[in-house]
Structures are given as C-alpha cells and as structure tokens.
N, CA, C and O atoms as a Maestro MAE file, in Angstrom:
{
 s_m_m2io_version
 :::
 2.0.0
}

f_m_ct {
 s_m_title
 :::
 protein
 m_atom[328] {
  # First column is atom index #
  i_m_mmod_type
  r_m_x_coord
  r_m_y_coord
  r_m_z_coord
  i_m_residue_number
  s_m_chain_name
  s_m_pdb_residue_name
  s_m_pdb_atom_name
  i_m_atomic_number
  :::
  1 25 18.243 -29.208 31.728 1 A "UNK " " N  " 7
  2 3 18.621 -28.853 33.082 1 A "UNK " " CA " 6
  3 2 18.966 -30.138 33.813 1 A "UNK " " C  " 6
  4 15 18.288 -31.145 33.610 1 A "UNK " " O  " 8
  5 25 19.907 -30.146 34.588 2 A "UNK " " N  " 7
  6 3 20.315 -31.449 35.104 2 A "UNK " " CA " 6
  7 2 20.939 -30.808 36.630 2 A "UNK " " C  " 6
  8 15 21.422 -29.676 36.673 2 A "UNK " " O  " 8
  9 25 20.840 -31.823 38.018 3 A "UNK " " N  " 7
  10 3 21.165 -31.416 39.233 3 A "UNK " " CA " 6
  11 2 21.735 -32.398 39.804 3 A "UNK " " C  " 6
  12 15 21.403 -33.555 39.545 3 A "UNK " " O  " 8
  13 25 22.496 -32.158 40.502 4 A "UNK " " N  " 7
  14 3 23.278 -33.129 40.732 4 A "UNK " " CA " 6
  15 2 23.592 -32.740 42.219 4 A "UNK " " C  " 6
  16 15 23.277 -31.615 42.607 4 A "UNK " " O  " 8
  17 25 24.273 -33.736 43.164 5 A "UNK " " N  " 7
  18 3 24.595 -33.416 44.657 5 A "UNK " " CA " 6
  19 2 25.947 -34.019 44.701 5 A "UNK " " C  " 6
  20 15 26.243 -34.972 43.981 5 A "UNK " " O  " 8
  21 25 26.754 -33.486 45.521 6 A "UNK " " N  " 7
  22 3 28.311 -34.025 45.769 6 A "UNK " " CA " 6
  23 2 28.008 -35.622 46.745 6 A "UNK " " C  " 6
  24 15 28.646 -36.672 46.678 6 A "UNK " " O  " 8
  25 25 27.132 -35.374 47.373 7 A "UNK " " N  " 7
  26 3 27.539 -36.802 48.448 7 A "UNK " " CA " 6
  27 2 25.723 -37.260 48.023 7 A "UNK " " C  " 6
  28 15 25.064 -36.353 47.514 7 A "UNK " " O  " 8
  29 25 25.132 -38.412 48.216 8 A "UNK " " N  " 7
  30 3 23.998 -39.256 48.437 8 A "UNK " " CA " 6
  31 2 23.237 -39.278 49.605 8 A "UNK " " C  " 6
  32 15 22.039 -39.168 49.868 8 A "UNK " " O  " 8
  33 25 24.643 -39.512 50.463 9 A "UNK " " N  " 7
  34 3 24.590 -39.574 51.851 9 A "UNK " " CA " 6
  35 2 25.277 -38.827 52.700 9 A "UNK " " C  " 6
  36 15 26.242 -39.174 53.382 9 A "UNK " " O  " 8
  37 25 24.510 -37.299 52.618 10 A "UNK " " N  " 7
  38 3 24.736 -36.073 53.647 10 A "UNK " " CA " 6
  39 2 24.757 -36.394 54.944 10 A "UNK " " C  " 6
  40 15 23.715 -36.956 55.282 10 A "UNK " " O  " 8
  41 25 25.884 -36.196 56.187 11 A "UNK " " N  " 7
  42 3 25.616 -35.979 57.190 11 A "UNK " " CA " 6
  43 2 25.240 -34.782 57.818 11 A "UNK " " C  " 6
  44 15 25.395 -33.703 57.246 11 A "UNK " " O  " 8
  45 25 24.664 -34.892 59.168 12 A "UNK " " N  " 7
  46 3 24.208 -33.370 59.908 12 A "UNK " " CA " 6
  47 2 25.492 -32.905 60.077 12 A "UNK " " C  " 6
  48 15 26.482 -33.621 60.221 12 A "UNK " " O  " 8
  49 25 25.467 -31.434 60.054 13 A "UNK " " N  " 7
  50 3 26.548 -30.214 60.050 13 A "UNK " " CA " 6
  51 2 27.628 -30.367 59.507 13 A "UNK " " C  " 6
  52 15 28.667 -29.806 59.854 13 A "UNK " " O  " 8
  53 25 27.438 -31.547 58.123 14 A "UNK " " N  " 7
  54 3 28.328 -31.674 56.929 14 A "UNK " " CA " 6
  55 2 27.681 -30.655 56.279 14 A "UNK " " C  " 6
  56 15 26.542 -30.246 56.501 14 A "UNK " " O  " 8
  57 25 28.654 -30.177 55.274 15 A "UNK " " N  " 7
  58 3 28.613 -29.552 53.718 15 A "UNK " " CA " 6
  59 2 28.078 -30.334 52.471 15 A "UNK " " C  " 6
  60 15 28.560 -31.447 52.260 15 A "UNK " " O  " 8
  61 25 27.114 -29.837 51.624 16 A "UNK " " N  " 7
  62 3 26.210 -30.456 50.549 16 A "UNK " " CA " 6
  63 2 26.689 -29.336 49.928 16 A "UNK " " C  " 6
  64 15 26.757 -28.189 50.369 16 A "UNK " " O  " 8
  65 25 27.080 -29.862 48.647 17 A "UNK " " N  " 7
  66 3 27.381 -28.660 47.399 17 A "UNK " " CA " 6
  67 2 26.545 -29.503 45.960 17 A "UNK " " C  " 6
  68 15 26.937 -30.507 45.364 17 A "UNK " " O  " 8
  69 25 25.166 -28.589 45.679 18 A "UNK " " N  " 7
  70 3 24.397 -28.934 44.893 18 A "UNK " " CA " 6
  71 2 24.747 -28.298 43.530 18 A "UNK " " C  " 6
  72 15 25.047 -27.104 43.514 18 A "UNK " " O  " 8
  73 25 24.730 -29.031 42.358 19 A "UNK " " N  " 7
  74 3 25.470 -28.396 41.177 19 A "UNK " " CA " 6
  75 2 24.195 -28.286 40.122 19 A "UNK " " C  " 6
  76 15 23.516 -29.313 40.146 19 A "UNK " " O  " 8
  77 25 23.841 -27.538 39.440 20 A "UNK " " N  " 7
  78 3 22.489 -27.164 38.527 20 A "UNK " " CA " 6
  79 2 23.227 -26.562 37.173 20 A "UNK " " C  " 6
  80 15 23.634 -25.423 36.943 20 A "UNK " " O  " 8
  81 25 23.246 -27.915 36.264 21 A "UNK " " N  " 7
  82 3 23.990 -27.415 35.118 21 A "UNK " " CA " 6
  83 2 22.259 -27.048 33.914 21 A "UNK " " C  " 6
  84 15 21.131 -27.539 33.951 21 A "UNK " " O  " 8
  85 25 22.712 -26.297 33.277 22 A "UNK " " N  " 7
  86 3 21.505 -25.790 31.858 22 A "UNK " " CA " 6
  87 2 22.991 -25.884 30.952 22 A "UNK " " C  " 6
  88 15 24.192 -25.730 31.175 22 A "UNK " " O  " 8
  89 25 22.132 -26.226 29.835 23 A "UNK " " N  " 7
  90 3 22.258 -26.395 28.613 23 A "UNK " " CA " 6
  91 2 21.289 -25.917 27.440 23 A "UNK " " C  " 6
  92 15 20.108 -26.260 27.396 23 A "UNK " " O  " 8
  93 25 22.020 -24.927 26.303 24 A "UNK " " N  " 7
  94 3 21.020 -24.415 25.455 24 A "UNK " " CA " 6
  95 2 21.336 -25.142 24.174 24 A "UNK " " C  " 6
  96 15 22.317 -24.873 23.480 24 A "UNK " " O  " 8
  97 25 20.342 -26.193 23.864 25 A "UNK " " N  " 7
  98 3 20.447 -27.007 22.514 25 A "UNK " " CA " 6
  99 2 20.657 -26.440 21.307 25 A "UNK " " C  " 6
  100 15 21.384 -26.783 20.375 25 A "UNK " " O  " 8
  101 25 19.577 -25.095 21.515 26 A "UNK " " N  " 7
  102 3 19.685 -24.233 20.006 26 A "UNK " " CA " 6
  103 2 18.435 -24.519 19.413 26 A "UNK " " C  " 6
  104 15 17.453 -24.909 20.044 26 A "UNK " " O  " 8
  105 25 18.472 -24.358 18.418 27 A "UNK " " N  " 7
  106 3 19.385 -23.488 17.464 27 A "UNK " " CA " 6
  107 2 19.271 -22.427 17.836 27 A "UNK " " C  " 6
  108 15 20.371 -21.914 17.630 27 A "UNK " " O  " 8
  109 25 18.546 -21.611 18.335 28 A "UNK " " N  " 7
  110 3 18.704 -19.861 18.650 28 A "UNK " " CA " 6
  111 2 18.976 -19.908 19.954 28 A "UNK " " C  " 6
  112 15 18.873 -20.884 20.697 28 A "UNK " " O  " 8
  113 25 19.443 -18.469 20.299 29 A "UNK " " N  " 7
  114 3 19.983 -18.036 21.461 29 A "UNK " " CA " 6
  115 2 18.525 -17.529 22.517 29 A "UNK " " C  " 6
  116 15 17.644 -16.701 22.286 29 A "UNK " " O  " 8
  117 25 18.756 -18.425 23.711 30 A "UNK " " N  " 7
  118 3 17.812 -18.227 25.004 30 A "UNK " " CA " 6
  119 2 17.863 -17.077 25.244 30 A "UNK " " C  " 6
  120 15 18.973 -16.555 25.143 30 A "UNK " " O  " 8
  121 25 16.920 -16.386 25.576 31 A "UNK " " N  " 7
  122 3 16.635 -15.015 26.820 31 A "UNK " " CA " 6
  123 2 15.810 -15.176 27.984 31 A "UNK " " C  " 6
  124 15 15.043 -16.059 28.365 31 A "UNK " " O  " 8
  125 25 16.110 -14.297 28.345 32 A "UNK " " N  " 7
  126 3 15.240 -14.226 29.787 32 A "UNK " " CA " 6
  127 2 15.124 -15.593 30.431 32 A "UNK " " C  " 6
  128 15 14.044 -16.072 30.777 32 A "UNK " " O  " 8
  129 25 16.581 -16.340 30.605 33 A "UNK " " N  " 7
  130 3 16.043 -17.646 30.735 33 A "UNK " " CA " 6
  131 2 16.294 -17.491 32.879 33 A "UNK " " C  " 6
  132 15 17.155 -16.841 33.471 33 A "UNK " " O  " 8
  133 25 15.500 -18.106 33.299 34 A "UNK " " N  " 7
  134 3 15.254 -18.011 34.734 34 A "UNK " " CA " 6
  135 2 15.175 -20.010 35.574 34 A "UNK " " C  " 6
  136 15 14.653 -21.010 35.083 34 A "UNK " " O  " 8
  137 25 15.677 -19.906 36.471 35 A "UNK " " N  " 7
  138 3 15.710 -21.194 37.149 35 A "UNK " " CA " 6
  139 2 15.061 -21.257 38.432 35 A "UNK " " C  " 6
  140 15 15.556 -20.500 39.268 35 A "UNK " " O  " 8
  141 25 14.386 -21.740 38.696 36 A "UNK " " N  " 7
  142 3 14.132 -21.175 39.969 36 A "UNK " " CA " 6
  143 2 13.915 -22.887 40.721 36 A "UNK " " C  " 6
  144 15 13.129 -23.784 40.417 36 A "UNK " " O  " 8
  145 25 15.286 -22.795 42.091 37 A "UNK " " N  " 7
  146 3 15.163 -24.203 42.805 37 A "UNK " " CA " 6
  147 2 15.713 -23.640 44.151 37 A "UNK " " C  " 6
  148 15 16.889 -23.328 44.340 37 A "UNK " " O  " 8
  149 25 14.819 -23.562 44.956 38 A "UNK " " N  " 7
  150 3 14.729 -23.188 45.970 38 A "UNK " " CA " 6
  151 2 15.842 -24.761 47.068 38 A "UNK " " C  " 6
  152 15 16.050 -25.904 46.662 38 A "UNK " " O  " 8
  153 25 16.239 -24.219 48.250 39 A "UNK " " N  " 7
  154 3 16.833 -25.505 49.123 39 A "UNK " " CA " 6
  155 2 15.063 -25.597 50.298 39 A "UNK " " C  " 6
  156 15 14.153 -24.791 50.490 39 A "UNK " " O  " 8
  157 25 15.392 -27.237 50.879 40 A "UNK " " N  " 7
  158 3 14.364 -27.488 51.392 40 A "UNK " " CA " 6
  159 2 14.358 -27.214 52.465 40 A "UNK " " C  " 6
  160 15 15.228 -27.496 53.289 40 A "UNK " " O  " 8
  161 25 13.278 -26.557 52.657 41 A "UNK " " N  " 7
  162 3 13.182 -25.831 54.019 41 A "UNK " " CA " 6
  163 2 13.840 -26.251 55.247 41 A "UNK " " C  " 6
  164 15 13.465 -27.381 54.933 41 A "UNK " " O  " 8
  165 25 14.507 -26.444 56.424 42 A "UNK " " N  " 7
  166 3 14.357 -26.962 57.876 42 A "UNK " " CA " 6
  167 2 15.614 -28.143 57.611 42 A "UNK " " C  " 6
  168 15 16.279 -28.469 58.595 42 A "UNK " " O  " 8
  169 25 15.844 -28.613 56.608 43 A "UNK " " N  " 7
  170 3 17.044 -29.832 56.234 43 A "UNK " " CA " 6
  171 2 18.270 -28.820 55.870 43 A "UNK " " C  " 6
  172 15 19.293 -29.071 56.508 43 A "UNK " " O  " 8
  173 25 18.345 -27.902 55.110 44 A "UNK " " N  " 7
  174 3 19.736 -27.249 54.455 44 A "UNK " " CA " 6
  175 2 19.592 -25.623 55.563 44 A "UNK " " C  " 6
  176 15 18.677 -25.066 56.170 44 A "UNK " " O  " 8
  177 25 21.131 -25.359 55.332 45 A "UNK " " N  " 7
  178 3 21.031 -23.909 55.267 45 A "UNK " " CA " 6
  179 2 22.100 -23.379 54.551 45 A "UNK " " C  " 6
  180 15 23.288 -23.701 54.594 45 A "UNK " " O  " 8
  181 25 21.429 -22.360 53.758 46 A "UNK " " N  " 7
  182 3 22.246 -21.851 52.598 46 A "UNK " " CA " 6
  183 2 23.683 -21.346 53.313 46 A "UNK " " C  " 6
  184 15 23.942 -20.995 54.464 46 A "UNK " " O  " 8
  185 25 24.329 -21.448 52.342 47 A "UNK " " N  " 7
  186 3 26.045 -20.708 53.031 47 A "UNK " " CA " 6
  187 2 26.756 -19.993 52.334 47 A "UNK " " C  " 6
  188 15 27.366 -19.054 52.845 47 A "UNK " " O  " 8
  189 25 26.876 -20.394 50.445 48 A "UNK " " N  " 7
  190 3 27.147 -19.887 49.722 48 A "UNK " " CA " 6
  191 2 26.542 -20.207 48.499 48 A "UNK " " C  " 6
  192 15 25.551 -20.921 48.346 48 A "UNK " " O  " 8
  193 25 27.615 -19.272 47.090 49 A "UNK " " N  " 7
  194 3 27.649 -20.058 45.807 49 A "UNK " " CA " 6
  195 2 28.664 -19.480 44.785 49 A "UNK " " C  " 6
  196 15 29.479 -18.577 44.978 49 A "UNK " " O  " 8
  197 25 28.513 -19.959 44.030 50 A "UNK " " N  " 7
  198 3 29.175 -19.545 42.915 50 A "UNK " " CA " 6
  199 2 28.449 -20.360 41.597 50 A "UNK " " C  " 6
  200 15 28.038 -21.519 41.552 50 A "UNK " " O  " 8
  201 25 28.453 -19.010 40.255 51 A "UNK " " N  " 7
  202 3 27.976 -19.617 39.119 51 A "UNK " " CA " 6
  203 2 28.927 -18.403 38.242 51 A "UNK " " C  " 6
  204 15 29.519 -17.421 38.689 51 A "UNK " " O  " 8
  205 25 28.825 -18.826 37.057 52 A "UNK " " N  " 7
  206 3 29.603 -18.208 35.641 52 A "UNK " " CA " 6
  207 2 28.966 -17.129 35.166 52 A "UNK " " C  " 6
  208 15 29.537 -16.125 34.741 52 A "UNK " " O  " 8
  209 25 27.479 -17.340 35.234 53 A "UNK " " N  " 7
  210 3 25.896 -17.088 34.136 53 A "UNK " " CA " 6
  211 2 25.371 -16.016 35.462 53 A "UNK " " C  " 6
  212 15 25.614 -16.261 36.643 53 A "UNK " " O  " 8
  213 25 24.735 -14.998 35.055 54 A "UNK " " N  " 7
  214 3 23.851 -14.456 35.588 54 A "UNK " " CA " 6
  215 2 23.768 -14.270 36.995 54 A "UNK " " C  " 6
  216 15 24.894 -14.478 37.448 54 A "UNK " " O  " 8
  217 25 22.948 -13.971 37.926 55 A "UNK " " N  " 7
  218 3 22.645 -13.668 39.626 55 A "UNK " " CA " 6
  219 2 22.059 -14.828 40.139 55 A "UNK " " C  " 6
  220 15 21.915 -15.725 39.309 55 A "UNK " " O  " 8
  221 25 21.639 -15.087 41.408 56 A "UNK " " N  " 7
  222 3 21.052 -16.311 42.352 56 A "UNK " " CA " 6
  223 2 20.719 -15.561 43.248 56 A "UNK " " C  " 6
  224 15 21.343 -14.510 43.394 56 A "UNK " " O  " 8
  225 25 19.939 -15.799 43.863 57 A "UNK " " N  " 7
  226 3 19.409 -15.176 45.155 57 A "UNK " " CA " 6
  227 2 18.486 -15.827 45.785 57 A "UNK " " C  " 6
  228 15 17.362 -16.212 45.460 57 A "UNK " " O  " 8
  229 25 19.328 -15.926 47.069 58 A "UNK " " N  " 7
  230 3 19.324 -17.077 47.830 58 A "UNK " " CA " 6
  231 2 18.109 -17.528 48.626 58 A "UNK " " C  " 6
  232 15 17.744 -18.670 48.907 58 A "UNK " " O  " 8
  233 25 17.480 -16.142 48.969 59 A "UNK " " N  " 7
  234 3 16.714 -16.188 50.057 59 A "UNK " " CA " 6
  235 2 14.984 -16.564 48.751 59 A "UNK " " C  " 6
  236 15 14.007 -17.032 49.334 59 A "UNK " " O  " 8
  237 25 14.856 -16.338 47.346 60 A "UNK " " N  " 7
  238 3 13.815 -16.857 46.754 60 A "UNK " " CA " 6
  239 2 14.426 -17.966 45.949 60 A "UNK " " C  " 6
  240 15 13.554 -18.455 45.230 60 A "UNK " " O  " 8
  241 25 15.648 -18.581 45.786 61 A "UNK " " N  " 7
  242 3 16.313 -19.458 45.053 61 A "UNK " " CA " 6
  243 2 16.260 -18.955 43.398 61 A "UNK " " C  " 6
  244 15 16.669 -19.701 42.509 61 A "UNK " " O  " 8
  245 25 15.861 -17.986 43.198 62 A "UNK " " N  " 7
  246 3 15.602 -17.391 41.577 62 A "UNK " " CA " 6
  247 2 17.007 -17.647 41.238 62 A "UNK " " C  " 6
  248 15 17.773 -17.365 42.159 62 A "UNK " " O  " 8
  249 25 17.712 -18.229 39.880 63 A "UNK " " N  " 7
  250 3 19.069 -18.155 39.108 63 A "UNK " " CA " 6
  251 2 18.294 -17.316 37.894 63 A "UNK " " C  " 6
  252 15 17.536 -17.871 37.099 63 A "UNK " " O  " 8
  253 25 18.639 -15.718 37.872 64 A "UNK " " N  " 7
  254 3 18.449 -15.570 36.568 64 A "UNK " " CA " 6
  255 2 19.629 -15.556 36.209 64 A "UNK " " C  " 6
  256 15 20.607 -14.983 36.690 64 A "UNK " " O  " 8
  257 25 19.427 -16.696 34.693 65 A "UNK " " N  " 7
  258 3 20.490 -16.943 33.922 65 A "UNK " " CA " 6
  259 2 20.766 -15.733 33.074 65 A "UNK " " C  " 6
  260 15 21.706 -14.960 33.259 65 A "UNK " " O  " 8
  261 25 20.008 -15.656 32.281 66 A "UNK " " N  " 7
  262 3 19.596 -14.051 31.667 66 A "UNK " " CA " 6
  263 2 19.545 -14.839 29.656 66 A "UNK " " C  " 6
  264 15 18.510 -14.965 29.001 66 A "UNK " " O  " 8
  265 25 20.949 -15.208 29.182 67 A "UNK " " N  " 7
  266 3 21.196 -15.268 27.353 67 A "UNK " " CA " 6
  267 2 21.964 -16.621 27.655 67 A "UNK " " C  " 6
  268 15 22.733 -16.970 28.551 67 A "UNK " " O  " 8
  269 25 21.504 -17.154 26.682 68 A "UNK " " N  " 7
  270 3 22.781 -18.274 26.601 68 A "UNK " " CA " 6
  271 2 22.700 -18.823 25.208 68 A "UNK " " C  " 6
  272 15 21.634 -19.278 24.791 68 A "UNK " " O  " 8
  273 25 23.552 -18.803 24.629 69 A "UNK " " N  " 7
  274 3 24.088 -19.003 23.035 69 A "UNK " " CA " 6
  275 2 23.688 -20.729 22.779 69 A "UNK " " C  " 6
  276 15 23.734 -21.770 23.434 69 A "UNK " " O  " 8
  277 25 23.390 -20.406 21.773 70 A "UNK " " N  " 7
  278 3 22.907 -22.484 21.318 70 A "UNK " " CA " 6
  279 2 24.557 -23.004 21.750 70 A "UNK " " C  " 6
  280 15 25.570 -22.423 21.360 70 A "UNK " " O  " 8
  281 25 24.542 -23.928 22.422 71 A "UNK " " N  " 7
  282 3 25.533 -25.133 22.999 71 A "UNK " " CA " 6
  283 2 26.049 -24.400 24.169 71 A "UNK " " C  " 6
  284 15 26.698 -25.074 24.969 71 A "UNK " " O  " 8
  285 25 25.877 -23.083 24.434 72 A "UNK " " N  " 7
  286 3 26.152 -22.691 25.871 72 A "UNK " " CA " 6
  287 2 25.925 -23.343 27.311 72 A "UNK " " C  " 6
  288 15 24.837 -22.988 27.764 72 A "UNK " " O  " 8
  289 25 26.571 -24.119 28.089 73 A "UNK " " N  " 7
  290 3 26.427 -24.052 28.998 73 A "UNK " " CA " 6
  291 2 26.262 -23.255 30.505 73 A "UNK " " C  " 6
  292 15 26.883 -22.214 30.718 73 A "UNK " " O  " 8
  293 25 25.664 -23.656 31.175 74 A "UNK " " N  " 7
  294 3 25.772 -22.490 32.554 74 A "UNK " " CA " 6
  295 2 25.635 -23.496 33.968 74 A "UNK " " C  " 6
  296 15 24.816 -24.386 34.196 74 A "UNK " " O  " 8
  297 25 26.989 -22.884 34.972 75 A "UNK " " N  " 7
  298 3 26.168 -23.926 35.865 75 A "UNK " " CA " 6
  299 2 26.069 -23.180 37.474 75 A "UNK " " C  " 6
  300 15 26.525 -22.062 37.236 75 A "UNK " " O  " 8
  301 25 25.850 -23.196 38.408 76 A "UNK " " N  " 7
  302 3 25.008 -22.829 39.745 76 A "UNK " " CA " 6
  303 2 25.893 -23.637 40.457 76 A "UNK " " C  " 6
  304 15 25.876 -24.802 40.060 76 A "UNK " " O  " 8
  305 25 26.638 -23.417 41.347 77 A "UNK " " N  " 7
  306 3 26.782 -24.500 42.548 77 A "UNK " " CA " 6
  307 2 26.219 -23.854 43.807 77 A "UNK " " C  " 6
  308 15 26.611 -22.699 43.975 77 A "UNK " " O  " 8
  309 25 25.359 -24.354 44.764 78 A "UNK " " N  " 7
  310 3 25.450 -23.959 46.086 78 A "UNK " " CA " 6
  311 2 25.945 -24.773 47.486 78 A "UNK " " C  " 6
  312 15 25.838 -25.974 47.736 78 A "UNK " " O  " 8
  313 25 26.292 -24.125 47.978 79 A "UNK " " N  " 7
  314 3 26.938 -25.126 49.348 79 A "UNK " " CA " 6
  315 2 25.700 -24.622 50.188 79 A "UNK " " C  " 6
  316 15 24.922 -23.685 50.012 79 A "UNK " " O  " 8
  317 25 25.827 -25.792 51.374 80 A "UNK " " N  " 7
  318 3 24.816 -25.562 52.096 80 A "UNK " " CA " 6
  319 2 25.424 -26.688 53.158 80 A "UNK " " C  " 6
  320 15 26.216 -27.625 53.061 80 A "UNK " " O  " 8
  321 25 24.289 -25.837 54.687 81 A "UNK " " N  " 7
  322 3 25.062 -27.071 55.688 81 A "UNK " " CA " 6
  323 2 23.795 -28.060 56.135 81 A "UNK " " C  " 6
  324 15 22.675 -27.706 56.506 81 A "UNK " " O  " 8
  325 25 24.388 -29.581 55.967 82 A "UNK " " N  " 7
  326 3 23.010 -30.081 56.522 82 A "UNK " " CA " 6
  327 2 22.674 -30.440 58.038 82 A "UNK " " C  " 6
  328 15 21.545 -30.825 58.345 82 A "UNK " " O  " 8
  :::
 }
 m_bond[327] {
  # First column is bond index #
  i_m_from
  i_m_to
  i_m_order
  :::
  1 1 2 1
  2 2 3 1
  3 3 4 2
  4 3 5 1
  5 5 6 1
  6 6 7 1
  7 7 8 2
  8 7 9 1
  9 9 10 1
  10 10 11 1
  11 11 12 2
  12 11 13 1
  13 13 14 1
  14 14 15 1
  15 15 16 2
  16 15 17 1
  17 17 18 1
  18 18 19 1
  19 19 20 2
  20 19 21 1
  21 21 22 1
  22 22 23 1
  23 23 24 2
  24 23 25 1
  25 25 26 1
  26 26 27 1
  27 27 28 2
  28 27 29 1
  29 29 30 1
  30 30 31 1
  31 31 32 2
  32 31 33 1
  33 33 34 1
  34 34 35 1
  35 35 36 2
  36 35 37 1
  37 37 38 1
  38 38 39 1
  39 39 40 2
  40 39 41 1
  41 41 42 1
  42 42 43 1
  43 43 44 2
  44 43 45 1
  45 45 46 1
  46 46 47 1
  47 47 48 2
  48 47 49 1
  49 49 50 1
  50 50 51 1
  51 51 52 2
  52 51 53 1
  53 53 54 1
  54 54 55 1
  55 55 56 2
  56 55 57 1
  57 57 58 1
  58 58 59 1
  59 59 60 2
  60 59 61 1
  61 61 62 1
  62 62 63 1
  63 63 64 2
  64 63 65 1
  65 65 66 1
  66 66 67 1
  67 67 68 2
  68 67 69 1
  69 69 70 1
  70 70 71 1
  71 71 72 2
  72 71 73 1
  73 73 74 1
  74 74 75 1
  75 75 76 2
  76 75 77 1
  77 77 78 1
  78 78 79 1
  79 79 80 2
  80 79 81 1
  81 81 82 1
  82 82 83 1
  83 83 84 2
  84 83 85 1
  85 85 86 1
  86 86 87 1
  87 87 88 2
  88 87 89 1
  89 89 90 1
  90 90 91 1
  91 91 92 2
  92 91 93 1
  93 93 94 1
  94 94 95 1
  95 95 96 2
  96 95 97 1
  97 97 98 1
  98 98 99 1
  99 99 100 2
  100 99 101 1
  101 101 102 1
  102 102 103 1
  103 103 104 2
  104 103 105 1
  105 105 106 1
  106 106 107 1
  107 107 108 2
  108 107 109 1
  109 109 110 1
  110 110 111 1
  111 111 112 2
  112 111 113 1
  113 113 114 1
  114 114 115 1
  115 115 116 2
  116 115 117 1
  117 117 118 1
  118 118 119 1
  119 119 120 2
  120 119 121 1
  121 121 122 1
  122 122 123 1
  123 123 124 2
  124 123 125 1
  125 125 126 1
  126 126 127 1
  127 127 128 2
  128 127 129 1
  129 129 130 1
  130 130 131 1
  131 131 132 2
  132 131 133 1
  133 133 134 1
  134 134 135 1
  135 135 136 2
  136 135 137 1
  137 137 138 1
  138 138 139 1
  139 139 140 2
  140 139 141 1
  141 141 142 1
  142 142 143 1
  143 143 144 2
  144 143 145 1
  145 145 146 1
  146 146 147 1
  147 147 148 2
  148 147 149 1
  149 149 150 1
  150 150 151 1
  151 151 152 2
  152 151 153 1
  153 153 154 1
  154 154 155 1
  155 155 156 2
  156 155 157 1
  157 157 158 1
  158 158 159 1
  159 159 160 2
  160 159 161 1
  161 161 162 1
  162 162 163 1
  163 163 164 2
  164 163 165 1
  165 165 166 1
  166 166 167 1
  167 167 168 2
  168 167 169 1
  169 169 170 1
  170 170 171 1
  171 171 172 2
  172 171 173 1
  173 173 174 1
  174 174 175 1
  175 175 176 2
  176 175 177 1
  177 177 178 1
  178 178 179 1
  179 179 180 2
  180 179 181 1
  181 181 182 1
  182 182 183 1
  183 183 184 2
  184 183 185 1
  185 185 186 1
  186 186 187 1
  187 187 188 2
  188 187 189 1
  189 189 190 1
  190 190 191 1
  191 191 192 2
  192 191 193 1
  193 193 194 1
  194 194 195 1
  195 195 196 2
  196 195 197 1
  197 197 198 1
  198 198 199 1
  199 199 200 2
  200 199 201 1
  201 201 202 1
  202 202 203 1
  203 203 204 2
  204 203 205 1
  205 205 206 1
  206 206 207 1
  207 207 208 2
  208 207 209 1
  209 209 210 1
  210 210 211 1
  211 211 212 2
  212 211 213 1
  213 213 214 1
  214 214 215 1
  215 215 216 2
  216 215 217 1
  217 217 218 1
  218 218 219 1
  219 219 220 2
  220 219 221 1
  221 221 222 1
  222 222 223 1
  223 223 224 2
  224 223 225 1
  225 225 226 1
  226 226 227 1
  227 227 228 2
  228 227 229 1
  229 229 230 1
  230 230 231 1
  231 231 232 2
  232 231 233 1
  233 233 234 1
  234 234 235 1
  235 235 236 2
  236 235 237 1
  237 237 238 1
  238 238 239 1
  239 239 240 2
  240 239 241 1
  241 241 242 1
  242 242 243 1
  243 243 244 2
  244 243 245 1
  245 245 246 1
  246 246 247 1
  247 247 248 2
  248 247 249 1
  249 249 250 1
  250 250 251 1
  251 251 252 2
  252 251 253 1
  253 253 254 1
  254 254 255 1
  255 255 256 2
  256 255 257 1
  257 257 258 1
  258 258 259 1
  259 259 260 2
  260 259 261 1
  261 261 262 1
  262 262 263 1
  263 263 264 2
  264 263 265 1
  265 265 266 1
  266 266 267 1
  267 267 268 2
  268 267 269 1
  269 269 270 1
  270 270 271 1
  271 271 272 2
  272 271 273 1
  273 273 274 1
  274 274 275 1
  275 275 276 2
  276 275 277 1
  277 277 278 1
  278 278 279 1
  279 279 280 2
  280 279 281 1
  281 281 282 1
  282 282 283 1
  283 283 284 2
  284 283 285 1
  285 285 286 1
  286 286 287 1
  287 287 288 2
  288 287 289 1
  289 289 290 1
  290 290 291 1
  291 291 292 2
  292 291 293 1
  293 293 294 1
  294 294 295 1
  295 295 296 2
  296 295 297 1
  297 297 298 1
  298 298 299 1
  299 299 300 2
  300 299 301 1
  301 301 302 1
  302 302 303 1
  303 303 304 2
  304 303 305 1
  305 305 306 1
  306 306 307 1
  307 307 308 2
  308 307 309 1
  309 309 310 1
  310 310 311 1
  311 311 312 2
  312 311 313 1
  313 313 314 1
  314 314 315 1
  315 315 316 2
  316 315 317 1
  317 317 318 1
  318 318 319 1
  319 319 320 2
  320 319 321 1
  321 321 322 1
  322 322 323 1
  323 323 324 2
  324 323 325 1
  325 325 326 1
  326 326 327 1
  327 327 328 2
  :::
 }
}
C-alpha cells in the first residue's frame, strides 16, 4: 500500500488530491481485501473521488477493494479542500 499527496505544501481553500495505490504481490488472488484511511478531521473536507477497484465511503473512509489478481493493481484518489 503506498499514499501519496499531489502538493507537500497545501494551501487553505486549495484542493489536495490524495492518491492510495495497493498492490497484490501474489502469488494468489486477494479477497475481501478492505482499506480503511479516513481524512483528518477539522484540516480536509471531503469533495470527491474516483477509483477503478471496488466502493469508498466517505463519511467512514472504508475502500472496499473487494479481489485483486496477483500483480493487480488498484488505486483511490480523493480530492479534498484544505
């Protein structure tokens, strides 16, 4: 699992688009695989997202990914305003 942020240095009532890539090494295929990364309270507010893999939901930060094939990637972006 790896996370990453577009800017270092967010300004107030700029846009932060946080990227949450998974990777399945293998050899067998993941299930029920679940992420759960909530935004920090009182600093962000959620706005959107988009991912490839599975649901997000915003208001408990849960990504269920759900299957992902050995070398499958999956990735999460959310925007948010700071």
């Amino acid at each position: 699992i790896g996370k990453s942020a577009d800017s270092a240095s967010p300004v107030e009532n700029g846009l932060l688009v946080y990227t949450i890539a998974i990777t399945n090494f293998g050899p067998d295929i993941a299930t029920g695989v679940e992420i759960t990364d909530a935004l920090p309270t009182g600093s962000l507010s959620y706005l959107s997202h988009s991912t490839g893999e599975g649901t997000y939901n915003d208001a408990s930060g849960i990504w269920n990914v759900g299957t992902l094939d050995p070398l499958e990637v999956a990735t999460l972006s959310i925007t948010a305003l700071v």
